[in-house]
N, C-alpha and C positions, 0 to 999 in steps of 0.2 A: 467391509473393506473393499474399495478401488483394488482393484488384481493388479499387481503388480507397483501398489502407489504407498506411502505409508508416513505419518510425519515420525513413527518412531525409530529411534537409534539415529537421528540427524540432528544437525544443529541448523535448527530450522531459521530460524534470525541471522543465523552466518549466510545461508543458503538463498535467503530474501533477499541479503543485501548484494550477493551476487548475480541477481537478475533485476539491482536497480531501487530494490525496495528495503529503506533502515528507520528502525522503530527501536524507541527504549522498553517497548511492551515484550512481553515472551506471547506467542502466539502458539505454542507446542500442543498444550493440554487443549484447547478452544477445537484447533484442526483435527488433534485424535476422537474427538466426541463427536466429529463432523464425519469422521472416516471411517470410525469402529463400531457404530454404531447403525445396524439393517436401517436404511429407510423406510416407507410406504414403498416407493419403488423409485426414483432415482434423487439421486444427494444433489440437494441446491442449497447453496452458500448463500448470504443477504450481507452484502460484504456495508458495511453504515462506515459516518462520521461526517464531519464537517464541510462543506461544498468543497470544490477545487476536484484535481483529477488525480490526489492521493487514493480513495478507494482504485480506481483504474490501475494503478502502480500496484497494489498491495495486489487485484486479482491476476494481473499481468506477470508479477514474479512469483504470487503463489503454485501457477501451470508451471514455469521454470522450477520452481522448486523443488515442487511434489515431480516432477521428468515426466509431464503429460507430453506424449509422442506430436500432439497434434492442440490446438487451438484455434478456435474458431471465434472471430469478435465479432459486433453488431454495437454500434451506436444508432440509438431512437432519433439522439438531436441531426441528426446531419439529413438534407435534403435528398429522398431516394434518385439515382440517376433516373434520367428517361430514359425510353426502351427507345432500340434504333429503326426499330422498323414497329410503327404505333399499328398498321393495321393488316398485322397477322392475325391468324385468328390465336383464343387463348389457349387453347393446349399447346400452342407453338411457342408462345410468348415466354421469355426468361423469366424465372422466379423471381420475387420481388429479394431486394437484400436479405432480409430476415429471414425468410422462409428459406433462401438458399444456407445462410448460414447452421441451422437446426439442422436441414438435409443433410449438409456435409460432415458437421458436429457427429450427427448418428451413424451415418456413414463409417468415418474415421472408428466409432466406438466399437462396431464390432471385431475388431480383432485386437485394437490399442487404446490404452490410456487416454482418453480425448478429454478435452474442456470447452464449453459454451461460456462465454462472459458476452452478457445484456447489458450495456450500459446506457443509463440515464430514461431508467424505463419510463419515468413519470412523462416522459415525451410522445411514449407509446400511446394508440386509439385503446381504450378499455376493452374492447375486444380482445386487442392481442395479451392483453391479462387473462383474461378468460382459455383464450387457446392454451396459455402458458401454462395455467392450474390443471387442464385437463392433460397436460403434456408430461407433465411431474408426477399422473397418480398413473396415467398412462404408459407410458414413454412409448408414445405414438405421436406420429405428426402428418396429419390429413392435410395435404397442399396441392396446387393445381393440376399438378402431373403426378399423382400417386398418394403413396403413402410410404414417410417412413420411421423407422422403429428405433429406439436407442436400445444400448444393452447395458441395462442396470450398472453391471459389473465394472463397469468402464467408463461411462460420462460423469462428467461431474458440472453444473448447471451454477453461476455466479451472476447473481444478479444484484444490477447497482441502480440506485434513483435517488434523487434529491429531496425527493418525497418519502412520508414512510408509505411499504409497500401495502398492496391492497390484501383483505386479511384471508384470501386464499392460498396468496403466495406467501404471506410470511408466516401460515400454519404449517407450511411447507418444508419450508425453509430453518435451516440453523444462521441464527445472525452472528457478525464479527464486528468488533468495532475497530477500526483503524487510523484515530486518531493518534499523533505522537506521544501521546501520555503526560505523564508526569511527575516519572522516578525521582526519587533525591539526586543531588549531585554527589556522586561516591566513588569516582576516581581518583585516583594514586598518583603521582609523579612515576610510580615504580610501571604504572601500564602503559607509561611510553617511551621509556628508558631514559627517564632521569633520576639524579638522586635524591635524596629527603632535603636538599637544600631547596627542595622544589616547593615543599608542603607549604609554606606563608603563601606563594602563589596562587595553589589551586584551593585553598582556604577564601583566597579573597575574592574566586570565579566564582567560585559554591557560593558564595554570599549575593551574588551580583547574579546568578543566573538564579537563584533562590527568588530572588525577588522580581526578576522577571518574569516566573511561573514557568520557564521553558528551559529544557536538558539536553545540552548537546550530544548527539550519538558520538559513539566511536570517532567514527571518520570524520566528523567535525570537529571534531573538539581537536584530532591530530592536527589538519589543518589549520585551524586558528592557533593550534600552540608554534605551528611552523612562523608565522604571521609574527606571533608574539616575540619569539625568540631573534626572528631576523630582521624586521624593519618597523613592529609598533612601538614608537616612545611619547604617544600623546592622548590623553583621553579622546579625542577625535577620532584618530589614527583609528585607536581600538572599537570604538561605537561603530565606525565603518566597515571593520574586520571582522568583528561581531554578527554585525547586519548581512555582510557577503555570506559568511560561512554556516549560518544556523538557521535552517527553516523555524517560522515557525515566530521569531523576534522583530515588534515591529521597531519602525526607524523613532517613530517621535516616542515608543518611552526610551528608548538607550536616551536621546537628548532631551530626557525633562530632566529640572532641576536638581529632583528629588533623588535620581541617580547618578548624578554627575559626583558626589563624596566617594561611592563603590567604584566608579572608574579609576578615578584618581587615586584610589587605595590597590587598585588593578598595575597601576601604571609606577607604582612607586615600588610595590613588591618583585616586582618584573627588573626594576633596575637593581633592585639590594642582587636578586637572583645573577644577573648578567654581570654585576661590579662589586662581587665580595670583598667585606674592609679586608687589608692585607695583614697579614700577622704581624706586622710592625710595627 
């Protein structure tokens, strides 16, 4: 265990989505097997899923989550600055990004919770894979002006790449996948405080988000239902509402053909809901 870090007795998906990251997956058990269990000698994360900078999000709020004191990032794709003065000699010369970041990562770890997130390592020279495997069984880091040391207890190492990783690192490594899943739709009218005159409505989302393959979270779904109740009265309206609100849906199947009947069974249950017959 991280000293001091722990995914249990929290609500780790509440906790996520408070530092920015919402997922229909539970991610509780995955992190306690990451956290409870002794390394080789320090815990590295292989955070996967499908391009875009959802993995970044998910390592970025997992440090918020888990209360890492300190965070240290590194992106491979981005262009290293130039140094200001080119003809120092090298013991004088500023650590390149990366090797600053590891410094400071280990740095930070001796006394506090610290986290390293690499991202987009397939950008990285294969060298720096190699450093990398030899840094994880180590937790040492040989760099131009010294050497320094992580302290097991306390670092925790997230490394992300577009690629799968090289099979040093991910012998290493505990993998996550953080893609948005794809739970059933099993919400209630009753979990956003409306009544069971609600149920034809969300009967006819389930149907329609069923068939899109994609489950609005929580806070989505609030939103789109705010959408629904206050200004969508047209299968347009809603495919647009839809498309604003829910990662993850794209624009041309809401307007293919084939689901334009689930709108309009969307768009009609919505008005029975808003204009109940009158008791007379």
């Amino acid at each position: 265990m991280i000293a001091g870090v722990g995914a249990e007795h929290m609500d780790l998906g509440r906790r996520l989505a408070e530092f920015g990251f919402e997922s229909n997956e539970s991610y509780e058990f995955a992190i306690a097997c990451l956290l409870e269990e002794p390394p080789a000698l320090l815990r590295s994360l292989n955070v996967t899923g499908r391009g875009g900078r959802r993995k970044t999000a998910f390592a970025s709020a997992l440090a918020g989550a888990l209360g890492f004191a300190h965070v240290r990032y590194h992106d491979f794709s981005q262009a290293p600055a130039k140094a200001e003065e080119a003809d120092r000699p090298p013991q004088d010369a500023p650590l390149p990004a990366f090797d600053r970041a590891v410094v400071e990562a280990c740095g930070y770890s001796e006394a506090e919770p610290s986290a390293l997130i690499l991202d987009q390592l397939q950008e990285a020279p294969f060298t720096e894979h190699l450093r990398l495997e030899r840094f994880l069984v180590s937790g040492r880091w040989p760099h131009a002006h010294g050497l320094a040391e992580a302290n097991p207890r306390h670092l925790l190492v997230m490394l992300i790449s577009e690629e799968p990783l090289y099979h040093g690192l991910h012998r290493l490594s505990f993998r996550i996948h953080t893609d948005r899943g794809e739970a059933p739709f099993r919400y209630r009218p009753s979990d956003f405080g409306l009544d069971a005159d609600a149920e034809p409505l969300f009967l006819a989302l389930g149907e329609l988000f069923t068939r899109l393959g994609v489950t609005p979270t929580t806070s989505e779904l609030r939103l789109l239902l705010a959408d629904l109740l206050k200004r969508v009265r047209s299968p347009l309206q809603l495919a647009q509402a839809i498309f604003g609100r829910v990662e993850g849906v794209e624009y041309e199947a809401l307007r293919a053909r084939a689901l334009q009947p689930a709108l309009q069974a969307i768009c009609e249950r919505l008005s029975e809901f808003l204009s109940p017959p009158s008791d007379g």
